[in-house]
N, C-alpha and C positions, 0 to 999 in steps of 0.2 A: 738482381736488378737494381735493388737499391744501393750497393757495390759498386758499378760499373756507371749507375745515375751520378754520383759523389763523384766518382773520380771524370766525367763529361763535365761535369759543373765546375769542378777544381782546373781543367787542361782551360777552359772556357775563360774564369779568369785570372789564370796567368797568358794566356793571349793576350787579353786585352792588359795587362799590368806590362807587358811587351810594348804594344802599342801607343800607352799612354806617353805624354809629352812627361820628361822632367820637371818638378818643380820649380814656379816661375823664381826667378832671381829678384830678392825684395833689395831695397839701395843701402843698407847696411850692410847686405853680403858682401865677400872679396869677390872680385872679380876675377875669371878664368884667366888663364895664362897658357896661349897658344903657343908663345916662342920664347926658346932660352934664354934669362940674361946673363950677361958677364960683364969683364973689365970694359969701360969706354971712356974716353977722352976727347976733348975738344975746344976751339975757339970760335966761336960764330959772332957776326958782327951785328948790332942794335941797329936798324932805321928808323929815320921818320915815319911817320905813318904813310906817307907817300913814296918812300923807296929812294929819293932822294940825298939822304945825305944821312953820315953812319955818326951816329951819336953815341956809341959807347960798342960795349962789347959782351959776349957770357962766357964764363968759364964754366966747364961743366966737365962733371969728375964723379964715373958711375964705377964701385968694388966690390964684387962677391967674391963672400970668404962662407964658403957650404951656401949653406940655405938663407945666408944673411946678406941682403942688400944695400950698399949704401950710396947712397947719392947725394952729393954736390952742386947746386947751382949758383955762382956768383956773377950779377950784372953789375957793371963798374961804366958809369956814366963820364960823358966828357966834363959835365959841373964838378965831379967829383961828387958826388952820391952816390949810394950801392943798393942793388938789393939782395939779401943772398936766404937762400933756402937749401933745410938740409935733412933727409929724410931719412928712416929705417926702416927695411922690411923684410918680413920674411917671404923666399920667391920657391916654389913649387910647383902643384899644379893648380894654385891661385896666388895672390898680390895679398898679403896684410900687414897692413901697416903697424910698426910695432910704436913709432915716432920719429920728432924731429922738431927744427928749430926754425923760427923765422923772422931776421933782423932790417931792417931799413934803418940808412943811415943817409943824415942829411949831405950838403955842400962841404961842409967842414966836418966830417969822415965823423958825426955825432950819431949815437944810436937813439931813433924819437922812436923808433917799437923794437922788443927783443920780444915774442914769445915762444915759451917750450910745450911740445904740445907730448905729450905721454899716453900712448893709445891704451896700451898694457895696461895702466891701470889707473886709466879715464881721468888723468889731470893735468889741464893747463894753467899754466904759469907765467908772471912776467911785465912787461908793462907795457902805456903806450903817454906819445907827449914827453917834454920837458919842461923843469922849472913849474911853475902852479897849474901846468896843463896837465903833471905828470899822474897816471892812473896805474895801480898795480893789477893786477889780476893774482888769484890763487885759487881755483873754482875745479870743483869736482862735474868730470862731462861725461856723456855719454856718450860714447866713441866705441865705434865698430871697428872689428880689422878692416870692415871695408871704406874704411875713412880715406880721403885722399888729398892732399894739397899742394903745392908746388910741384916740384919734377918729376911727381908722382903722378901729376895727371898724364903727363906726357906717356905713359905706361897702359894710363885708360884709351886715352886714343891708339894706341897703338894695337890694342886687343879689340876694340870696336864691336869687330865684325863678328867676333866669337860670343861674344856678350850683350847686347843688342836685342833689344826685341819691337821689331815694327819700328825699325830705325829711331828708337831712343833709349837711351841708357842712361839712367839715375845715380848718381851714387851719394855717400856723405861726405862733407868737405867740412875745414874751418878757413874761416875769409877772414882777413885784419881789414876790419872797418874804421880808425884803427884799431880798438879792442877786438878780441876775438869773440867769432859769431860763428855756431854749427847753422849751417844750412845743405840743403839737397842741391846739387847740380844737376846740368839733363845736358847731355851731349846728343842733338836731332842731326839725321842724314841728310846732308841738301844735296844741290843737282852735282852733278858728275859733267866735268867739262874739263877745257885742257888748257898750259900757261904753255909760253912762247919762251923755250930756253934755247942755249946755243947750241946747234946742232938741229934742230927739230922742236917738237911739241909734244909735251907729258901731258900723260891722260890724267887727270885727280880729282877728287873728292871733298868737297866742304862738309865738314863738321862743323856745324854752331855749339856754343856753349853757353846756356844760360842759367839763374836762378827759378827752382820751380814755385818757389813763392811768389803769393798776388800782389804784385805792385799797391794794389791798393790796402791792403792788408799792412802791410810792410815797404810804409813808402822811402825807406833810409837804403833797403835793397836797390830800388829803381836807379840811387844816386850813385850805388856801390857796381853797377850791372851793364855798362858799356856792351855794345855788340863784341861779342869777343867773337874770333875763327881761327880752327887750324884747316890747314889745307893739305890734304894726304895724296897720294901716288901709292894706287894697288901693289902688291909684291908678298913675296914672303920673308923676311916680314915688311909691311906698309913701312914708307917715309912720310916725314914729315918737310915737306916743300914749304911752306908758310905757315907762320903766325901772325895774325891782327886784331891788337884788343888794347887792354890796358896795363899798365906795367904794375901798379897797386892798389891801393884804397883814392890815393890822388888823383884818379882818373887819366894821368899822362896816357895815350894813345904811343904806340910802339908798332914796329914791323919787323918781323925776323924771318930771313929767308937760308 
């Protein structure tokens, strides 16, 4: 009896270890990876925030070689200013970021922040400013593979739905304030409605993106934190129909469609 008791109480719970949810996803973790990446290339045009009139352009330039990702994103503005970000990851059945770099350069093709961010082994580099503004950085961080920033977010939206819990997903970023600052991002579900393209009407999805720190806490976030939005169309895998936010730490306002 007490045989046959042990093994009711052992079937009992591995049922319930069956049943139980997976462990929640903390915002350090990498982020699942629902769909394969590969080679991809493109040109896409910069708007005003209003959609109005095309003020620069992004080059964008994604290469796996095995399980290594790399990605390219250069914006080249009509003033002749740039901003260009450049990542490394490793892609399986999650996204970790191994690093990357990230440069703005003024009117006169000048670099006023360079920095290199090293996930692998937690150190950014680099600086921000020119002439007596100029600040170096060399700082030891704590950086997750689930760190994400530049083209690399585009990778978080695009898995959303897999990773998501209660329509929000957290992850860790580093932002050029201009110095570099780790902080948590949160990507919330908004309504679901449709844009007016040629031909008919896409059904899609708003993504917000914001800092999860308190403005009041941290009020240099609030000035660093514009309404940022991507705008997705369901599929396997989702697109990304729009962007409106801000182009960097300068608050410039941007639209990319």
């Amino acid at each position: 009896m007490a045989v046959a008791g042990l093994r009711l109480l052992a079937t009992a719970f591995l049922g319930l270890a069956i049943l139980a949810p997976a462990a929640a996803r903390e915002p350090g973790d990498p982020i699942r990876l629902a769909y394969s990446e590969g080679d991809l290339a493109g040109l896409t045009r910069i708007l005003s925030p209003d959609g109005a009139k095309t003020i620069g352009f992004i080059d964008y330039r994604q290469h796996r070689h095995g399980d290594r990702l790399t990605m390219i994103r250069l914006a080249r503005f009509n003033d002749g200013s740039s901003d260009e970000d450049r990542a490394e990851a490793r892609v399986d059945k999650t996204l970790e970021a191994l690093g990357g770099r990230s440069i703005i350069r003024d009117v006169h093709n000048t670099p006023v922040v360079d920095v290199t961010i090293d996930v692998t082994n937690g150190h950014i580099t680099g600086f921000s400013g020119i002439g007596k503004e100029r600040k170096d950085y060399d700082e030891r961080a704590d950086l997750t593979a689930g760190t994400y920033w530049g083209p690399l977010v585009s990778l978080v939206v695009k898995n959303f739905d897999q990773n998501a819990v209660d329509g929000h997903l957290v992850f860790h970023s580093v932002v050029l304030t201009p110095g570099p600052r780790m902080i948590d991002m949160e990507l919330v579900h908004g309504d679901k409605t449709a844009l007016k393209r040629p031909g008919g009407r896409v059904a899609v999805t708003a993504l917000a993106l914001k800092p999860t720190i308190n403005f009041i806490v941290d009020p240099i976030v609030q000035r660093l934190a514009p309404e940022t939005e991507f705008v997705v169309s369901p599929g396997t895998p989702p697109a990304l129909v729009r962007f409106a936010g801000p182009r960097n730490y300068a608050g410039q306002k941007i639209r990319i469609e």
